[in-house]
C-alpha positions as CSV (number, residue, x, y, z in Angstrom):
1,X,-11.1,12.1,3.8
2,X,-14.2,10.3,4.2
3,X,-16.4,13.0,4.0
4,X,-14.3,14.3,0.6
5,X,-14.8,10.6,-1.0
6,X,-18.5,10.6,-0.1
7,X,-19.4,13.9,-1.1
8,X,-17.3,14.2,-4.4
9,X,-17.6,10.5,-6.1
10,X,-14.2,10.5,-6.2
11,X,-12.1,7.8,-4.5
12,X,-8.5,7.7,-4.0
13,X,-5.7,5.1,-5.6
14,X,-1.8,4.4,-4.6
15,X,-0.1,7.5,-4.8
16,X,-2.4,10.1,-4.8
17,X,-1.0,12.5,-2.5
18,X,-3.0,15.3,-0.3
19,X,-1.4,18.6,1.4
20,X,-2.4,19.0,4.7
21,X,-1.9,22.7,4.6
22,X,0.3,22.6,7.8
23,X,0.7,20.0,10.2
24,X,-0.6,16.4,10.2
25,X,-0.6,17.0,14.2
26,X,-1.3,20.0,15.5
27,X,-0.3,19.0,18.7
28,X,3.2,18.2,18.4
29,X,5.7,19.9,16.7
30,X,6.3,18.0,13.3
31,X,7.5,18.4,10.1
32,X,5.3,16.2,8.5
33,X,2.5,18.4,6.3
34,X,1.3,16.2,3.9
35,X,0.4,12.5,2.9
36,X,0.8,10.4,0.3
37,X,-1.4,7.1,-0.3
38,X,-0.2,3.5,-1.3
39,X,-1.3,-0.3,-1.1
40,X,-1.2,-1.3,2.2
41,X,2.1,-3.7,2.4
42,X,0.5,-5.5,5.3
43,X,-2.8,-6.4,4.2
44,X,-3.7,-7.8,0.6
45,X,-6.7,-7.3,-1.3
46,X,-10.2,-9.1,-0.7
47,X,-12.9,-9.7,-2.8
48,X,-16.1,-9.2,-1.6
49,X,-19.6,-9.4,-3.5
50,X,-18.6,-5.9,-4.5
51,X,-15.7,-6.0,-6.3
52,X,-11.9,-5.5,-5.2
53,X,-11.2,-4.0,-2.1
54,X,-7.2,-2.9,-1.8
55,X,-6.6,-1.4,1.7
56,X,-4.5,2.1,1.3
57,X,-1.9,3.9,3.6
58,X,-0.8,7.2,4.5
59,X,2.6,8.2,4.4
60,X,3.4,10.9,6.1
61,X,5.9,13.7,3.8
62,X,7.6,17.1,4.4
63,X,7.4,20.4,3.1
64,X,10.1,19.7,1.1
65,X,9.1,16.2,-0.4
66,X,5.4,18.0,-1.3
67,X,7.0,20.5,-3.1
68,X,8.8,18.2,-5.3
69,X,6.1,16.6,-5.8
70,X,4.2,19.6,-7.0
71,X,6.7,20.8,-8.9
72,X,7.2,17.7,-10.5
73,X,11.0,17.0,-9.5
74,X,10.2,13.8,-7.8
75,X,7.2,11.3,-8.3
76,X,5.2,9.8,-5.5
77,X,6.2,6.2,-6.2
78,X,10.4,7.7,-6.1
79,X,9.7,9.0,-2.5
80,X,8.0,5.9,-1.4
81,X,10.4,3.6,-2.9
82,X,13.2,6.0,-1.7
83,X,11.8,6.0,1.8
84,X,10.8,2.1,2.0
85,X,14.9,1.3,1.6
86,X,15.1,2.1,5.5
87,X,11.3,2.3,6.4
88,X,9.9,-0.9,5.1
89,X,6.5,-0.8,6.3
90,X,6.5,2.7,5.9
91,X,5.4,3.9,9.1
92,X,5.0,7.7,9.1
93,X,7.5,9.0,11.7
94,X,6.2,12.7,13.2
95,X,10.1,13.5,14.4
96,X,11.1,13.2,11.0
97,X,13.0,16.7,9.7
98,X,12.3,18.2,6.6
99,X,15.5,17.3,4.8
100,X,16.2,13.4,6.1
């Protein structure tokens, strides 16, 4: 990801999402495949002599979830929100299912 920011001048914001085109762990079986990115809950922005700093997260999604997302069924901010009713802190959880 860092590599893709520093290379493309492009940055990420909340709720950009990335496909991980498979796995987010290749070495346990998980149906997590693809991530998307908010504001930190935990941590606040700073200021710093160069502007804002706002500290993101990855959330870990299904096949399922990215496809709605792709297809437009389902925003970002809807899966997070939907998710943070009984994963507050949204902690990406690799036994998740595709379909919980």
């Amino acid at each position: 990801m860092a590599r893709y920011v520093f290379e493309s001048g492009r940055w990420f914001k909340p709720y950009h999402w990335i496909a991980a085109n498979g796995p987010i762990r290749t070495e346990e079986n998980t149906d997590i495949v693809g991530l998307v990115l908010l504001l930190d809950p935990t941590f606040a922005p700073i200021y710093s002599p160069h502007g804002r700093v706002e500290f993101l997260q990855a959330f870990g999604i299904t096949q399922s979830e990215l496809n709605a997302i792709q297809e437009k069924t389902r925003t970002p901010q809807e899966l997070v929100e939907f998710h943070r009713q009984t994963n507050p802190l949204l902690i990406t959880e690799l036994s998740r299912q595709d379909g919980e």
